[in-house]
C-alpha positions in Angstrom: -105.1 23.0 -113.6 -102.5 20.3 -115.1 -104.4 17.3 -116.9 -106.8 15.2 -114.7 -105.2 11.7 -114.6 -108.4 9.4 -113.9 -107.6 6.0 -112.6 -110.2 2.9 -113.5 -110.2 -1.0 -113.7 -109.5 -2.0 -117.2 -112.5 -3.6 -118.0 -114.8 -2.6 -121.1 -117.4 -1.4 -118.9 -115.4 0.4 -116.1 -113.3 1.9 -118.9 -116.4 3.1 -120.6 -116.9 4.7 -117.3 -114.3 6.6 -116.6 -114.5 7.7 -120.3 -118.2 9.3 -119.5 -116.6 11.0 -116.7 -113.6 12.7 -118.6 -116.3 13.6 -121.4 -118.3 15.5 -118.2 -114.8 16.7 -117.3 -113.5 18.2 -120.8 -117.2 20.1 -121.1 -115.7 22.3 -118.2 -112.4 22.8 -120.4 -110.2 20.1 -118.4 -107.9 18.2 -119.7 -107.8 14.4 -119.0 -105.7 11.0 -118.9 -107.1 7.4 -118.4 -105.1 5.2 -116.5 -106.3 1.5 -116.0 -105.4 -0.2 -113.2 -106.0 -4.3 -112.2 -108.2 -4.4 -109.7 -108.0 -7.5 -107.1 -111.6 -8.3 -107.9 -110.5 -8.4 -111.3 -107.7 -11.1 -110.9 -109.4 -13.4 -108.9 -112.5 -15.0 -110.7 -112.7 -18.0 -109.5 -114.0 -17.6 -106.0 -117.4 -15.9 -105.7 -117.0 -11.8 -103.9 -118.4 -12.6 -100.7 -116.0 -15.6 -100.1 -113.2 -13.1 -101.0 -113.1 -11.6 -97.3 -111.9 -8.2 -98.9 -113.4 -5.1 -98.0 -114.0 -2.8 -101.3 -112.5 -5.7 -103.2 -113.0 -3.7 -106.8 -111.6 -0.5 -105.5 -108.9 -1.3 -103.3 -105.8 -1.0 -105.9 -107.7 2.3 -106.9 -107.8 3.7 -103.4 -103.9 3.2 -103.4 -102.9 4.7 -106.5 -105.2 7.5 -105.5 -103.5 7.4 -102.3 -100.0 7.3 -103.9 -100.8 10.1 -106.1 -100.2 8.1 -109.0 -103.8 9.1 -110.4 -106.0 12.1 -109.3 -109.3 11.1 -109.2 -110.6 7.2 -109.6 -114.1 6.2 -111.5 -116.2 3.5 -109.4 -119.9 1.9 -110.5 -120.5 3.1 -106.9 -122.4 0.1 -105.6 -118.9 -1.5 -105.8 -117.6 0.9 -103.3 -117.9 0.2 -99.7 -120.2 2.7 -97.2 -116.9 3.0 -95.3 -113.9 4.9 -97.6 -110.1 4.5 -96.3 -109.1 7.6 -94.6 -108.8 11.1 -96.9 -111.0 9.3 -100.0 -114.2 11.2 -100.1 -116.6 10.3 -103.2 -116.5 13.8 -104.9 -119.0 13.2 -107.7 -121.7 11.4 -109.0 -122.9 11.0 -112.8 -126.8 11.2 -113.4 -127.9 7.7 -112.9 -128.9 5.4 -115.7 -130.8 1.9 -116.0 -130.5 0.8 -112.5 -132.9 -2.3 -112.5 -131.6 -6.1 -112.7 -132.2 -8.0 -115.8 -132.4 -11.4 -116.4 -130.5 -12.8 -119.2 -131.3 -16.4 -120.7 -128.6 -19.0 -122.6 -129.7 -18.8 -126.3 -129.7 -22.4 -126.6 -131.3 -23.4 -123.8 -134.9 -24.7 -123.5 -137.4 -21.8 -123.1 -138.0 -23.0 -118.9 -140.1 -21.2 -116.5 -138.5 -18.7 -114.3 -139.3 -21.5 -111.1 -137.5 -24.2 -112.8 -134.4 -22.3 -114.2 -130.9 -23.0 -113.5 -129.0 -19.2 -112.3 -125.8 -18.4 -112.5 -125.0 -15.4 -110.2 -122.1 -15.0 -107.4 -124.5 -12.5 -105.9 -125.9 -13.0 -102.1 -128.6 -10.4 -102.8 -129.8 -11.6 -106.1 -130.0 -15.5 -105.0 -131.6 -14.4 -101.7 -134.3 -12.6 -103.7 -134.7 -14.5 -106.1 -135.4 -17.5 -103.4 -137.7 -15.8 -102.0 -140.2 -16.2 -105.1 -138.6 -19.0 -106.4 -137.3 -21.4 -102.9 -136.4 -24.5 -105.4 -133.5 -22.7 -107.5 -130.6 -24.2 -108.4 -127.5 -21.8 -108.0 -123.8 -21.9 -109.7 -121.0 -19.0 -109.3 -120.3 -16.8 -112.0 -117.5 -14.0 -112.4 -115.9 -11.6 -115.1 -117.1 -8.7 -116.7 -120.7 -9.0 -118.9 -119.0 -10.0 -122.1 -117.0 -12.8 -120.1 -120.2 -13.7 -118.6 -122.4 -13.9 -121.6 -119.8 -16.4 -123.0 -119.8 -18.8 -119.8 -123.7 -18.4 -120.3 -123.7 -20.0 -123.9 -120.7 -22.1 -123.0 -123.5 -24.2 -120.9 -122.9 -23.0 -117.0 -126.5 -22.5 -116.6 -130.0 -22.0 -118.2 -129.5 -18.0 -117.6 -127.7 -15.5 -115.2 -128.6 -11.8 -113.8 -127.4 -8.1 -115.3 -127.5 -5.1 -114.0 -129.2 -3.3 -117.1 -126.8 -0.6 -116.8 -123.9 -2.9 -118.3 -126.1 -4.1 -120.8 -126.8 -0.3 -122.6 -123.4 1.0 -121.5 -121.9 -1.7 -123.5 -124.7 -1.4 -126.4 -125.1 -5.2 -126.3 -127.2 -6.9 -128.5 -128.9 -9.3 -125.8 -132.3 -10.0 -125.2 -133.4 -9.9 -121.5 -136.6 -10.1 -119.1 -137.4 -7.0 -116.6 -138.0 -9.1 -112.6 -139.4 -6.4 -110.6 -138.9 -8.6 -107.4 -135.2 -8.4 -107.7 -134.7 -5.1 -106.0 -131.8 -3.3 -107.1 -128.2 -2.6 -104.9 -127.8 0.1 -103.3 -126.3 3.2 -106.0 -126.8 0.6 -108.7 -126.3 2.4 -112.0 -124.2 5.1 -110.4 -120.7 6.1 -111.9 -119.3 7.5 -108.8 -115.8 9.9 -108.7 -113.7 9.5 -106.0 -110.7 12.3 -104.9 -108.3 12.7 -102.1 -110.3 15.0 -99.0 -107.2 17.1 -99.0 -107.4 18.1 -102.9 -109.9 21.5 -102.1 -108.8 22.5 -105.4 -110.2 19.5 -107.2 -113.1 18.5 -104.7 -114.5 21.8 -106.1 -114.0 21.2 -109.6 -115.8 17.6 -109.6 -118.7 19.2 -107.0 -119.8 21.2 -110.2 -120.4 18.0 -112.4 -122.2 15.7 -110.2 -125.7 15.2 -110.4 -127.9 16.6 -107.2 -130.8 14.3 -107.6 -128.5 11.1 -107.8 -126.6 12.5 -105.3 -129.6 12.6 -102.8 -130.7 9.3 -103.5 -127.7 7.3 -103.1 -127.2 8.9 -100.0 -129.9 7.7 -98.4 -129.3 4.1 -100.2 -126.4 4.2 -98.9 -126.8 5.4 -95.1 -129.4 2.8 -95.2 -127.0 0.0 -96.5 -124.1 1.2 -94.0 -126.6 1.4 -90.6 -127.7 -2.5 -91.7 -124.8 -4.2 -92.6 -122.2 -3.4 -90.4 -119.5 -4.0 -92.1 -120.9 -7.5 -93.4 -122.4 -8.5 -96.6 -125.6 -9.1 -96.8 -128.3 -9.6 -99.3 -129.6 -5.8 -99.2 -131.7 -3.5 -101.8 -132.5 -0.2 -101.7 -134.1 2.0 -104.4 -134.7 5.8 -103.6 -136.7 8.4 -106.1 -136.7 11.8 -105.9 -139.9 13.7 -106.8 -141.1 17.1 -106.1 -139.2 16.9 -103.3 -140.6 14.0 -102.2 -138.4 10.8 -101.8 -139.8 7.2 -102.5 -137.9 4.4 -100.8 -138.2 0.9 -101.1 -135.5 -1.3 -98.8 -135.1 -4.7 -98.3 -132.8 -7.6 -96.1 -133.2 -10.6 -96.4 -132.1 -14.2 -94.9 -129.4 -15.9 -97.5 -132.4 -18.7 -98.2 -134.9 -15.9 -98.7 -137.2 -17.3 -96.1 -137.2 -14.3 -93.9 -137.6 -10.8 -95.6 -137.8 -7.9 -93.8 -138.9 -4.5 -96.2 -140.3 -1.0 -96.2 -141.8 1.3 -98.3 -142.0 4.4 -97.7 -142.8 7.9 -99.4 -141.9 11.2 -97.5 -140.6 15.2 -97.5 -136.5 15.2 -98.2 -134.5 17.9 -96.2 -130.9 17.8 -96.5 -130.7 18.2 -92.5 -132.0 14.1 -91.5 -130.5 11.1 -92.2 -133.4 9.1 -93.5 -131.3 6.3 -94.7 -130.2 5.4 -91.3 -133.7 6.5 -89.6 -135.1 3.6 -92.2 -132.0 1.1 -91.5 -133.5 1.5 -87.5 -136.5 0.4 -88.6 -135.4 -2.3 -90.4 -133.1 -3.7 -87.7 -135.5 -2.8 -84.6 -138.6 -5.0 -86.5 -136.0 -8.0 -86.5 -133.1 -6.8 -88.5 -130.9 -7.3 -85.9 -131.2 -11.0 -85.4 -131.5 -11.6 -88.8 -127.8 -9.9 -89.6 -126.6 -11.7 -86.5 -127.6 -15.1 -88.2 -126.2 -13.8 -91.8 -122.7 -13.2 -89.8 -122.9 -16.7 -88.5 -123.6 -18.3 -92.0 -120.9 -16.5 -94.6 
């Protein structure tokens, strides 16, 4: 096969991405090309995602060049990429996943404040939303770019500290201190590197089928049935965290009101099959013990 052109945004971490998926690639005796591409996410940083109004707002300008056949295959973090893909995308691949947790990151020269008391910068609906509901009195600001851009505005003085996914922290081998907060449930497929191909491209589909990782693969199904069945097409503050073992799954999910006041979660351990769609059967429970009105009143407020 001719040299697998993988497209990507061009930031340090989606670049160190795509690279991990041509290294997976070239261990099956591929040949591979990067090719960055500007996202719209990417030129936009000064209003916060979920003001953006753009559906799959950091894969969009991938999905066209896929679609133009000006790259082959694209590289997401899959919790970017929405539960609904633009006709003939299919996600072909998924990497094993690493370091999925959120991480809380403080200015250096700030004082050393209680987590109740801190000021947080984060863009994020689901992190201030969980974070309000152990902490209702937090002060918020908006935050954007990639980690290193972040870090910066951090010590520049935006706020006393700000939220990571710990994935970018040890992808990028940064030299930060942070702080584990368990009650900050993770995204849906956070610390995923999903590949995405054209539906059409047999050839190909097969190719990336024998580097993706089952186990992943089963648990961000279900994180992300259970995201698409709740959220409807709106954003919402929403975690999910599935674990695979001995064939049994573990699930914890979670929706909660933007002010954090009204959580709805489950957790739940039980037998996978490949046959059931547990991440929607868990999404019905969600929205039939108050879900529904709860989204309904998260449409009204965005």
């Amino acid at each position: 096969m001719k040299t697998i052109r993988i497209g990507t945004r061009n930031s340090p971490l989606a670049l160190w991405q795509a690279q991990e998926v041509a290294a997976k690639i070239k261990n099956i005796g591929l040949q591979t090309e990067i090719v960055p591409i500007v996202s719209s996410g990417d030129k936009n940083l000064t209003k916060p995602l979920y003001a953006l109004g753009i559906t799959g707002i950091f894969t969009k300008d991938l999905d066209i060049a896929l679609l133009h056949d000006d790259i082959d295959i694209a590289a997401h973090s899959l919790k970017d990429v929405p539960t609904i893909l633009p006709e003939n995308i299919h996600i072909s691949a998924v990497l094993e996943r690493d370091f999925p947790e959120d991480v809380l990151v403080r200015n250096k020269d700030a004082q050393p404040l209680e987590l109740n008391v801190l000021k947080i910068a984060t863009s994020s609906l689901r992190r201030r939303a969980f974070w309000l509901k152990e902490f209702p009195e937090t002060e918020f600001t908006d935050i954007r770019g990639n980690v290193q851009t972040r870090l910066t505005k951090l010590d520049g003085g935006v706020a006393d500290a700000t939220i990571f996914s710990l994935a970018g922290i040890k992808r990028m081998n940064l030299d930060v201190d942070y702080e584990q907060i368990p009650f900050l449930l993770q995204a849906p497929s956070q610390g995923v590197v999903a590949i995405a191909s054209k539906i059409d491209n047999l050839q190909l589909r097969e190719i990336l089928k024998s580097i993706s990782h089952k186990e992943t693969e089963i648990c961000i199904t279900i994180e992300r049935e259970f995201l698409k069945t709740l959220e409807g097409g709106c954003t919402a503050p929403i975690g999910a965290k599935a674990e695979l073992l001995n064939g049994e799954i573990r699930f914890l999910g979670r929706l909660c009101s933007l002010d954090g006041k009204n959580c709805i979660e489950t957790d739940e351990i039980f037998d996978w099959n490949e046959s059931e769609n547990f991440g929607e059967k868990l999404a019905l429970k969600i929205l039939e013990n108050g879900g529904r009105e709860l989204m309904e009143e998260i449409r009204n407020s965005i």
